[in-house]
N, C-alpha and C positions, 0 to 999 in steps of 0.2 A: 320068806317062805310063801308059795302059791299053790298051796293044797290040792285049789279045786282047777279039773282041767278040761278044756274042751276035747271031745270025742272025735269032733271033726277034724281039725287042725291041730291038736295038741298046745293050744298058747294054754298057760296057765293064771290064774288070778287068785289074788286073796280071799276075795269073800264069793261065798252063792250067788249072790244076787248081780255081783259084777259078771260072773259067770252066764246068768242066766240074761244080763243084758247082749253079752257080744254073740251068744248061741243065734241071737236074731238078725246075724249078718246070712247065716249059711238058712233058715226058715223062710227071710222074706218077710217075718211077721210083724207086722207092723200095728200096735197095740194104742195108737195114741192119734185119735181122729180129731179133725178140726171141724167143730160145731156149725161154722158158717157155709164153707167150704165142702165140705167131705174128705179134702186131701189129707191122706195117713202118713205118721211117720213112727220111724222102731224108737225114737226116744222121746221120753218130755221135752227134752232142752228145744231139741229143735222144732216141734211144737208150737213152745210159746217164741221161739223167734219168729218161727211162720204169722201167727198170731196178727203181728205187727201190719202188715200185709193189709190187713182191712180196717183196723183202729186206724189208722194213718198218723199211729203215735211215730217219734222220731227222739229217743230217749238221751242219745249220743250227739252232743254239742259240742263243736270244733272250739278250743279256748281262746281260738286267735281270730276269725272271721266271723262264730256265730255260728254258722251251717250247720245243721243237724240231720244227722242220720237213724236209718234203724236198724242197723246192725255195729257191733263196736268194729268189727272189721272193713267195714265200708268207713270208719270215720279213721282206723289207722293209716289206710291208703291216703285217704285224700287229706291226712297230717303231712304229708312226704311231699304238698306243693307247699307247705311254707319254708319245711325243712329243707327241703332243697337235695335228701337223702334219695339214691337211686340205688337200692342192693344188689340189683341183677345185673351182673355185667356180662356181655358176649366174650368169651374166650377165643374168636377169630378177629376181631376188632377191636374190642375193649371199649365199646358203649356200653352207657348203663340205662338201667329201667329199671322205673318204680312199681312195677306189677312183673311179677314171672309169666304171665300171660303175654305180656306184650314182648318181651324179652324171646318168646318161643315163636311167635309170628315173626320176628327180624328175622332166627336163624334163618329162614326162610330162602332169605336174599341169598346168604353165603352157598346154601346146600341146592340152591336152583331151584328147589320144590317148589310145586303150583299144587297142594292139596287140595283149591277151591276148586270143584267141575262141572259146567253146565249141563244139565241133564238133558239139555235141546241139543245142541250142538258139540257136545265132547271138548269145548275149548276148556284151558283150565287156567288158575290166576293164582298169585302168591296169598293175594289178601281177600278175606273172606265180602269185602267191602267193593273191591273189581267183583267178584262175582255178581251182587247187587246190581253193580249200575249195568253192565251187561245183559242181566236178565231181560232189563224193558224191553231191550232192540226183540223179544221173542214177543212180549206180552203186548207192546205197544202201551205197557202203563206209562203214564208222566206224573209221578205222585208231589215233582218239587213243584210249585205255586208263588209265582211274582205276585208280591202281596200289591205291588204298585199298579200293574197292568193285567192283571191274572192269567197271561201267560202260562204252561206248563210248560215242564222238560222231566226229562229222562233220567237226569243224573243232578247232585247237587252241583256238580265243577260244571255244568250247562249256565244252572241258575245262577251261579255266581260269574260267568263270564256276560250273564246275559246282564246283571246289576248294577255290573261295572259298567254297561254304554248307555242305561237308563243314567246312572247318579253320575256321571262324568263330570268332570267343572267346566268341559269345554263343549258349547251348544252349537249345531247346525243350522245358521239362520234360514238355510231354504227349506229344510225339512224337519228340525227340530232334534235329530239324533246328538246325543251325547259321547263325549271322549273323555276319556282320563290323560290325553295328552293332547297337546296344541300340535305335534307335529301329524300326528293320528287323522285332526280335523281336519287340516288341510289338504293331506291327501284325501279325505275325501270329497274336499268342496271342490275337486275336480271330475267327479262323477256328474257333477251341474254345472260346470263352465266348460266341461268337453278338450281342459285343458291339458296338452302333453308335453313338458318340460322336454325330457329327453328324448334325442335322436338317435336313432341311427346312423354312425360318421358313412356306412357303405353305403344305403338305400334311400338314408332321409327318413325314415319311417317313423313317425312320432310316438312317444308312449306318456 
């Protein structure tokens, strides 16, 4: 039996008091302020989860690695990389994912949608992450930083193509540029011997 009933909606609950919690969806009112902070919320619970936020307590300890979190739902998900559990599956595919979140960005692919949109230039992107690196080209920000040469770029997939010809295994003895392949290097230690293998069989023309 749920006696008491909301006026607004009609849901019904057992007690007043439960009552008088959910009436503060349709009020707005939010009764329970954070001391440090000022940010308000309509229930204690969430409150003292907020709370956490500036203690930098981290109460939720994974049994298998250690890692600690502070919320138990941040420590369920990142349960599911040792389990190796993914509940979400795509129903035009049948991939799975470990967050409904990420499982709602794939649709993505299937349904063509680009929800991401640049407010510069009207282009638009599947993933909220193209949106990002895209922005710079407006901003001219370069926030990625080559911790080796302090370099900037635009995008991380910049900084990480740039990484790879710094830490290469293969060195340019005339110039010192690095390759992650020996075949890489040699074309290019023909930029300094001027040298052009292939011909042309009509003209002769060397390349």
């Amino acid at each position: 039996e749920k006696p008491h009933e909301c006026l607004e909606c009609g849901k019904g609950f057992r007690y007043n008091s439960e009552l008088r919690q959910h009436q503060r969806i349709h009020t707005g009112e939010r009764p329970y302020e954070c001391e440090e902070c000022g940010k308000s919320f309509s229930y204690s619970s969430n409150l003292i989860k907020h709370r956490v936020i500036h203690t930098g307590e981290k109460p939720y300890e994974c049994g298998e690695c250690g890692k600690s979190f502070r919320h138990s739902s941040h420590l369920s998900q990142h349960q599911m990389i040792h389990t190796g559990e993914k509940p979400y599956n795509c129903g035009e595919c049948g991939r799975s994912f470990r967050q409904s979140s990420d499982l709602m960005k794939h649709h993505n692919i299937h349904t063509g949608e680009k929800p991401y949109e640049c407010g510069k230039c009207g282009k638009s992107f599947t993933w909220s992450s193209g949106l990002r690196n895209h922005q710079v080209i407006h901003t001219e920000e370069r926030p990625y930083e080559c911790l080796e040469c302090g370099k900037s770029f635009g995008s991380s997939t910049d900084l990480r193509k740039h990484q790879c010809v710094r830490t290469g295994s293969y060195e340019c003895p005339k110039c010192g540029q690095r390759f992650q392949r020996s075949s890489n290097l040699l074309l290019h230690e023909r930029i300094h011997t001027d040298e052009r293998p292939f011909r042309c069989p009509d003209c002769g023309k060397g390349f």
